[in-house]
Backbone as CSV, one residue per row, in Angstrom:
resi,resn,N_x,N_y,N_z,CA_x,CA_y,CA_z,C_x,C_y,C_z
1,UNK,32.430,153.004,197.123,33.570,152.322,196.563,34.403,151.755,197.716
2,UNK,35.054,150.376,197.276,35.583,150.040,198.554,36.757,149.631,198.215
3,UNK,37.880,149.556,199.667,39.191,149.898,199.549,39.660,148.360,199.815
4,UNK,40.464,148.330,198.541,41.164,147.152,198.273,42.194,146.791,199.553
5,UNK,41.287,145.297,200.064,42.186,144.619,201.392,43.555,144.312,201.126
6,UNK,44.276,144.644,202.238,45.491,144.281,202.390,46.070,142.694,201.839
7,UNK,47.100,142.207,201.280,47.049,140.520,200.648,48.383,140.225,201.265
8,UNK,48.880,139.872,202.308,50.198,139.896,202.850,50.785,138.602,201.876
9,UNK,50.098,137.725,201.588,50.488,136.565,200.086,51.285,137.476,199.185
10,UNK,50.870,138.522,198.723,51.161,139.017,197.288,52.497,139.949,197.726
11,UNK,52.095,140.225,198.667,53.118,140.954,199.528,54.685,140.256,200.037
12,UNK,54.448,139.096,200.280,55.587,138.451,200.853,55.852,137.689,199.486
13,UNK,55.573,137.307,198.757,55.758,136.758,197.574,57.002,137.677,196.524
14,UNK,56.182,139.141,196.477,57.042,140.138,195.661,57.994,140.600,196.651
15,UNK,58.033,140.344,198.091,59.461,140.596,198.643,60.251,139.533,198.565
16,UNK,60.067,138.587,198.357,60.895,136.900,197.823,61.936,137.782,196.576
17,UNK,60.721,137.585,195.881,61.542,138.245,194.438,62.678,139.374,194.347
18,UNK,62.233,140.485,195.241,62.889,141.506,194.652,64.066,140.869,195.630
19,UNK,64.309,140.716,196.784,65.248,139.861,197.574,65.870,138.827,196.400
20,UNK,65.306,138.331,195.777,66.717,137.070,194.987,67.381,138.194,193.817
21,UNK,66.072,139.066,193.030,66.864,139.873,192.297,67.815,141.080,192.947
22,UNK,68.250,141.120,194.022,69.051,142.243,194.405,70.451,141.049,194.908
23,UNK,69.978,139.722,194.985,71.233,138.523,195.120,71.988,138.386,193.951
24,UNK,71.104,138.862,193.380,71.332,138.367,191.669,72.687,139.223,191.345
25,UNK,72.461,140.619,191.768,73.761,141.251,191.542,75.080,140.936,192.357
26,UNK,75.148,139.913,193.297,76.156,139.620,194.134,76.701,138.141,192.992
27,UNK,76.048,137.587,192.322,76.250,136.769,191.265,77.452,137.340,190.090
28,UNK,77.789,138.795,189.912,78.461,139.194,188.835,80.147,139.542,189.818
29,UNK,79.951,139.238,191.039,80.847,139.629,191.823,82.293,139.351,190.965
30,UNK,82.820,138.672,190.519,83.722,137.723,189.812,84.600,137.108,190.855
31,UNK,83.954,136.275,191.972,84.875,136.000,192.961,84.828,134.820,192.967
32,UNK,85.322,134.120,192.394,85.165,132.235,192.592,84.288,131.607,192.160
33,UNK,84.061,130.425,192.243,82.648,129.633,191.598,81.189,130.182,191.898
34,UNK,81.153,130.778,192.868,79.545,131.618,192.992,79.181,132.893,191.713
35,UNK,80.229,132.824,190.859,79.605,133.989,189.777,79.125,133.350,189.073
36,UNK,78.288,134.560,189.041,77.305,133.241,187.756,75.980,132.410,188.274
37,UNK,76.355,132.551,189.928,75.415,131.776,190.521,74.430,132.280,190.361
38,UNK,73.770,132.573,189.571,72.443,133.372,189.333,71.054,132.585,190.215
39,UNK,69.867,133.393,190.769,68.708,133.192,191.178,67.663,133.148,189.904
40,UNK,68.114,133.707,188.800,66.983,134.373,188.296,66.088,132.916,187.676
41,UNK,66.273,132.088,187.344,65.417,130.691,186.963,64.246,130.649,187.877
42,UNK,65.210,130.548,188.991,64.400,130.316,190.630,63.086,131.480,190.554
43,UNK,63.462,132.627,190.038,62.821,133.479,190.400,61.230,133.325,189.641
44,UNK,61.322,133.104,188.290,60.706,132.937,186.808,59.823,131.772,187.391
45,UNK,60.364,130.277,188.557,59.589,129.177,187.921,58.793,129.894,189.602
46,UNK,59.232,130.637,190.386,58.509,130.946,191.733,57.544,131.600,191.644
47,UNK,57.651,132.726,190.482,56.575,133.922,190.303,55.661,132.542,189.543
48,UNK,55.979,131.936,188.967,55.021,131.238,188.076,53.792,130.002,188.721
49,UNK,54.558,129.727,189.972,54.202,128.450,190.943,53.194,129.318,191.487
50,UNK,53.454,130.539,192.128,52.687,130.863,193.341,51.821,132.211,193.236
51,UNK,52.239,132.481,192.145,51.786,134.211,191.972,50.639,133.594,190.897
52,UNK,49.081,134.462,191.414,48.257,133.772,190.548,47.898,135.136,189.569
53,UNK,46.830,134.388,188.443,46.571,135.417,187.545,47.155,134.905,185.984
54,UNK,46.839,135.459,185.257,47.261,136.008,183.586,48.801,136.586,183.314
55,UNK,48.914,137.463,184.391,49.810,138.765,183.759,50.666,138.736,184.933
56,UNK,50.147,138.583,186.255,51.531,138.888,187.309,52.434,137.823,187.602
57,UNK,51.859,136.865,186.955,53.527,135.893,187.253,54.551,135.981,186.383
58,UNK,54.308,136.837,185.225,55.452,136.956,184.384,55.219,138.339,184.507
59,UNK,54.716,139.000,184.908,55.381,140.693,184.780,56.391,140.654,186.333
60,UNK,55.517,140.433,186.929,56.823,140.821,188.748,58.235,140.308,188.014
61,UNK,58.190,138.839,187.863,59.695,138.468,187.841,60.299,138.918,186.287
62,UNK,59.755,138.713,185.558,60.008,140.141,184.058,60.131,141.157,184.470
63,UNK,59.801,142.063,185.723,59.966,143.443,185.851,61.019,143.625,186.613
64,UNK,61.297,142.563,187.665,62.549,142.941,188.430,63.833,142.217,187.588
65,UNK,63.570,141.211,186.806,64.706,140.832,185.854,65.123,142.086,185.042
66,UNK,63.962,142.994,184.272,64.585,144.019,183.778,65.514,145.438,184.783
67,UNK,65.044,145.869,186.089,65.577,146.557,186.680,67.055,145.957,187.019
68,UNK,67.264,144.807,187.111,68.136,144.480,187.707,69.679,144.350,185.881
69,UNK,68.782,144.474,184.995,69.220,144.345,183.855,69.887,145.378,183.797
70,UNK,68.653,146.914,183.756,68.969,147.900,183.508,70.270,148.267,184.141
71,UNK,70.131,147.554,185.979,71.396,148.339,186.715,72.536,147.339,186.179
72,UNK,72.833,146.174,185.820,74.078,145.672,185.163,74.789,146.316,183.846
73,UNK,73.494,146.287,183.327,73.670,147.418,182.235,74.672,148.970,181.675
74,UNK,74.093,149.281,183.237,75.008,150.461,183.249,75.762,150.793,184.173
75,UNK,76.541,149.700,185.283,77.488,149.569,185.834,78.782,148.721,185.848
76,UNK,78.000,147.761,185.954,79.375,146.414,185.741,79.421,145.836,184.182
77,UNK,78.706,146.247,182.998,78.956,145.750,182.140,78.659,146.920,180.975
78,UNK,78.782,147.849,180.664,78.550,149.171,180.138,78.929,148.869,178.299
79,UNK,80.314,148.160,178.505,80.370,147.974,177.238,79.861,146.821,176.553
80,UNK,78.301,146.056,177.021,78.098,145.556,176.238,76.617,145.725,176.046
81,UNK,76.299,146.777,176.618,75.010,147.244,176.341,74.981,147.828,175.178
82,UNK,73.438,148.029,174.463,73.040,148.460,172.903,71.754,149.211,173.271
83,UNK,71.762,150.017,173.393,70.772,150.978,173.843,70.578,150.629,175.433
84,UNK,69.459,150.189,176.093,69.058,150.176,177.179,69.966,149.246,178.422
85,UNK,69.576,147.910,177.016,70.420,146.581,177.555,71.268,145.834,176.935
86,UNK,71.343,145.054,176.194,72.451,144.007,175.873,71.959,143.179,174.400
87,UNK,72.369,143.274,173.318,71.912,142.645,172.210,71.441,141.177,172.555
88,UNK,70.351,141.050,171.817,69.434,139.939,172.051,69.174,139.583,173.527
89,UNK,68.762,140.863,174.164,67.974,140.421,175.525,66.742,140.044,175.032
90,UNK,65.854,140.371,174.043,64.645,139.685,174.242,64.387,138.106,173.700
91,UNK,65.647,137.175,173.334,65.428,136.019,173.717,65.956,135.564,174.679
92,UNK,66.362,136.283,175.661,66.469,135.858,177.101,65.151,136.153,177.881
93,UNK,64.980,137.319,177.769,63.561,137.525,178.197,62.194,136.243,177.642
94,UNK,62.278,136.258,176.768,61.666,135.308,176.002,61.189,133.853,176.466
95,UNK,62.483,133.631,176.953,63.312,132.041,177.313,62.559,132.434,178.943
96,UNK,62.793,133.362,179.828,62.208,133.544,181.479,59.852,133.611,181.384
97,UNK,59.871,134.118,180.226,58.578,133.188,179.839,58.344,132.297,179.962
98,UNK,59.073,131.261,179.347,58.470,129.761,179.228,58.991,129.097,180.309
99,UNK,60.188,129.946,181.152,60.582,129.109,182.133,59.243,129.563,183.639
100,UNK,59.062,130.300,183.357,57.395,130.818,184.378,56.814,130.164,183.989
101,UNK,56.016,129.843,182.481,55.415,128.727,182.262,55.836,127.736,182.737
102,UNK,56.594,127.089,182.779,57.099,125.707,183.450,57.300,125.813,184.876
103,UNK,57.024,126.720,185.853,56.636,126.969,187.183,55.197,126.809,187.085
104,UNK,54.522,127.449,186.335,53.060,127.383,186.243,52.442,125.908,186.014
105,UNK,52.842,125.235,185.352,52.268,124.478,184.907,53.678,123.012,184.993
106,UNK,54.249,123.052,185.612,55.107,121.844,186.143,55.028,121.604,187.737
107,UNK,54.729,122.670,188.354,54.806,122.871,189.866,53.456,122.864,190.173
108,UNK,52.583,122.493,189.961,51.206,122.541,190.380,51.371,122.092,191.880
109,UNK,52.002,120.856,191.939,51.649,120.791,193.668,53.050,120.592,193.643
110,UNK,53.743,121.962,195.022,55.114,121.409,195.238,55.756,120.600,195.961
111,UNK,56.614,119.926,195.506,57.542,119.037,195.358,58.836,118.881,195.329
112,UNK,59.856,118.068,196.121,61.367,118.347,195.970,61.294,117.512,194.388
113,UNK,60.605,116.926,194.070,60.807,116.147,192.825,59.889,117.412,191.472
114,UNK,59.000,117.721,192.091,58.707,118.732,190.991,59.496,120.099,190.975
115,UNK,59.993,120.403,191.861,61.101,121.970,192.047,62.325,121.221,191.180
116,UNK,62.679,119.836,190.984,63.756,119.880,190.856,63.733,119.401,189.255
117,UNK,62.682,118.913,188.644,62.627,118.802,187.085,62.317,120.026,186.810
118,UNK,61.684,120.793,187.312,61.523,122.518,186.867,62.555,123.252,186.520
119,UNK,63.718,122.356,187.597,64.768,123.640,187.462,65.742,123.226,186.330
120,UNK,65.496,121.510,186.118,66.090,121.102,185.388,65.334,121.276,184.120
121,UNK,64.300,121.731,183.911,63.749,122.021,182.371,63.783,123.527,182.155
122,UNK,63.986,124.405,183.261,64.700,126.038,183.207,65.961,125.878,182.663
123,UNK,66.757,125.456,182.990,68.434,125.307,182.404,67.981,125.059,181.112
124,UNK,66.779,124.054,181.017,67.425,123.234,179.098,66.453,124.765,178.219
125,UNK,65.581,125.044,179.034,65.138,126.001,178.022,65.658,127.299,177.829
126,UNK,66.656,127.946,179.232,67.784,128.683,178.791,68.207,128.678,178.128
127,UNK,68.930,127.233,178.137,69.997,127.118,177.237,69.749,127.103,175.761
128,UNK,68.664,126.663,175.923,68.326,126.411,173.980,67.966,127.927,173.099
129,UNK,67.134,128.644,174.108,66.580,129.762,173.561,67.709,131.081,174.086
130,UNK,68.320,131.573,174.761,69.101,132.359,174.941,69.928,132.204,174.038
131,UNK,70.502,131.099,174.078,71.820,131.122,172.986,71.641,131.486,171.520
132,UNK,69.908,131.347,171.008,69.429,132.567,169.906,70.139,133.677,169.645
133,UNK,70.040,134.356,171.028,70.400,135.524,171.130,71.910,135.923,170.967
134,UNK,72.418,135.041,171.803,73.952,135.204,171.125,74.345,135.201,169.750
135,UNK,73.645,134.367,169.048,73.562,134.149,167.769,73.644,135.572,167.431
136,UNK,72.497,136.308,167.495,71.739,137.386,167.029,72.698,138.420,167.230
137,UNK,73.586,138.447,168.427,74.156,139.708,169.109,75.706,139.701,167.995
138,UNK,76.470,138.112,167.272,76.999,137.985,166.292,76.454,138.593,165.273
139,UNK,74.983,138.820,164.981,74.403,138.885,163.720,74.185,138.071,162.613
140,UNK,74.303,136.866,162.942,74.368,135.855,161.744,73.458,134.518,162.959
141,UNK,72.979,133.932,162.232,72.371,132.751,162.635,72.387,131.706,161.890
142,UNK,73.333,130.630,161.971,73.950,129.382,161.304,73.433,128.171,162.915
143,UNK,73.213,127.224,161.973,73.379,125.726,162.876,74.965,125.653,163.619
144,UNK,75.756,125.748,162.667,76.925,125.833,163.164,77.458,126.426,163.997
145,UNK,77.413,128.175,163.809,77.365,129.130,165.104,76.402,128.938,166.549
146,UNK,75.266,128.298,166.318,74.432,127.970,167.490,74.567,127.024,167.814
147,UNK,75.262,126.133,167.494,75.864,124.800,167.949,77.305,125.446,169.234
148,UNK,77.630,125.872,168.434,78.958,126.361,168.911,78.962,127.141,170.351
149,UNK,77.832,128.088,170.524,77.395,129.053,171.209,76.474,127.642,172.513
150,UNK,76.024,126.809,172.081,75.799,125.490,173.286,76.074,125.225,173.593
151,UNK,77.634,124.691,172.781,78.789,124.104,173.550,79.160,124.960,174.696
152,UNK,79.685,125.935,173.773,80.399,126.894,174.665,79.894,127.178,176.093
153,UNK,79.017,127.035,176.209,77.750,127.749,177.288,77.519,126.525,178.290
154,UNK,77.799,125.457,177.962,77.691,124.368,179.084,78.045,124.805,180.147
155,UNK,79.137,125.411,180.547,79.686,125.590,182.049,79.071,126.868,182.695
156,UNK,78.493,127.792,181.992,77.421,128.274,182.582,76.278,128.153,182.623
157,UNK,75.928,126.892,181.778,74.323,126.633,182.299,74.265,125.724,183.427
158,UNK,75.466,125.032,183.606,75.641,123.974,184.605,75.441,125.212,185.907
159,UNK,76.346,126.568,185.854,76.048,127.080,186.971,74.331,127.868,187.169
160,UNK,74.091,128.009,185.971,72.360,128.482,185.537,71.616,127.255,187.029
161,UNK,71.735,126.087,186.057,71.433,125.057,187.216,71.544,124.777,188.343
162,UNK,72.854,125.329,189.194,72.789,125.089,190.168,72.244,126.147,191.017
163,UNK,72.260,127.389,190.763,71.736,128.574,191.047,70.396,128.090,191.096
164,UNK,69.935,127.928,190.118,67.959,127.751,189.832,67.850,126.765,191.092
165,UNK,68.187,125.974,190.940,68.252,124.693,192.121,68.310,124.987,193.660
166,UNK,69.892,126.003,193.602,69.977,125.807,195.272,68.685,127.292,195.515
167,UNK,68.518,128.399,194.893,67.503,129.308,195.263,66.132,128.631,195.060
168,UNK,65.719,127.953,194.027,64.974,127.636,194.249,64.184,126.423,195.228
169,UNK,65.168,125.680,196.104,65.072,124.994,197.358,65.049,125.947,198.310
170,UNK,65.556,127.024,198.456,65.512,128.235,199.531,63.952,129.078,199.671
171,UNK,63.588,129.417,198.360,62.797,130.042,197.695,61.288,129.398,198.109
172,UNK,61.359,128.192,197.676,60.394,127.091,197.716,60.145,126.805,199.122
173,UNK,61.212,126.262,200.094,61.117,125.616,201.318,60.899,127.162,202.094
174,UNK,61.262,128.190,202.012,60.903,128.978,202.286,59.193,129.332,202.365
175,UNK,59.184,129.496,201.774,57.515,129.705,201.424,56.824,128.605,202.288
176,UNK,56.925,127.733,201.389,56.242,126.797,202.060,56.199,126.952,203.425
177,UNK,57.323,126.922,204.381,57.366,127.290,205.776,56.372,128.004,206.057
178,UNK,56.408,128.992,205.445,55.591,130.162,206.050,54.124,130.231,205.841
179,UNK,53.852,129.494,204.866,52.269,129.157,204.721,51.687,128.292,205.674
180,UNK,52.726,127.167,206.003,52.087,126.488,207.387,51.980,127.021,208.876
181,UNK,53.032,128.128,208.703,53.302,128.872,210.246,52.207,129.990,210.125
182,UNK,52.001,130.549,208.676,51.520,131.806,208.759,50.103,131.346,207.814
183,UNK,48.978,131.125,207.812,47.953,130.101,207.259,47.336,131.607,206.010
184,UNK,47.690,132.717,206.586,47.112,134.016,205.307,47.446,134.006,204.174
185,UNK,48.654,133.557,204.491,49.566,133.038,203.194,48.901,132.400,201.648
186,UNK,48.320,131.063,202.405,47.573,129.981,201.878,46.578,130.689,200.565
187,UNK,46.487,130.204,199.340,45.477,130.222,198.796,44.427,129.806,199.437
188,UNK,43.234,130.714,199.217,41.916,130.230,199.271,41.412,129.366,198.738
């Protein structure tokens, strides 16, 4: 039986991640226009671009989105958790699916022009499918209430966006760097 080689790719990839999700908590800081600045888009369309396979581009960044859930959960936001996490997390969760899909399959070859409709089709699919959840966390689901819950939400998806954007130019140009300096990196 033989012993599974070292993959410094898979390796530096899931230290990307857990690195934006531990930024992620400097995002709830409430200190000026950087709250809110969330990574996590960045994170969803990165695992999705570069992490290959079925299952690990949405479990890594699904798994550290949930740890990082769990710890908001039960520190800086306590009273609005419902058991574990937060009513209607799983159409947020839901919504970081299709936004990996749209890393997967929008980012095929990267691009400042393909990183940057990615991040701009992460915001719209946030926005459309999370705000479900708000719905849900009301308990009622009306056109009207989910209209309302869009509006409302513009000024944080605008910051959704800029977050997804500026990490994911960090995230991206990052990498990239290092695949040309460091060639192990590289897909085969």
């Amino acid at each position: 039986m033989s012993t599974p080689e070292f993959n410094p790719r898979t390796t530096i990839l899931l230290l990307f991640i857990v690195i934006v999700a531990a930024l992620r908590l400097a995002s709830f800081s409430g200190i000026g226009p950087l709250t809110i600045f969330t990574p996590v888009g960045a994170m969803a369309l990165f695992g999705g671009t570069y992490i290959r396979g079925n299952i690990k581009p949405f479990l890594l960044p699904l798994l550290t989105l949930f740890i990082s859930d769990v710890f908001v959960s039960f520190t800086i936001f306590p009273e609005l958790r419902v058991g574990l996490l937060y009513a209607g997390w799983y159409w947020t969760y839901f919504a970081f699916v299709l936004i990996t899909l749209a890393g997967k399959y929008l980012i095929r070859n990267v691009s400042v022009k393909n990183v940057a409709v990615a991040a701009i089709v992460a915001t719209i699919i946030h926005w459309l499918v999370a705000n479900v959840g708000m719905c849900v966390q009301e308990n009622q689901f009306t056109f009207s209430l989910y209209s309302q819950k869009l509006l409302s939400s513009i000024t944080y998806e605008l910051r959704f966006l800029a977050g997804t954007a500026v990490y994911a130019a960090l995230m991206f140009g990052a990498f990239e760097v290092l695949q040309k300096r460091f060639p192990s990196l590289r897909l085969i």
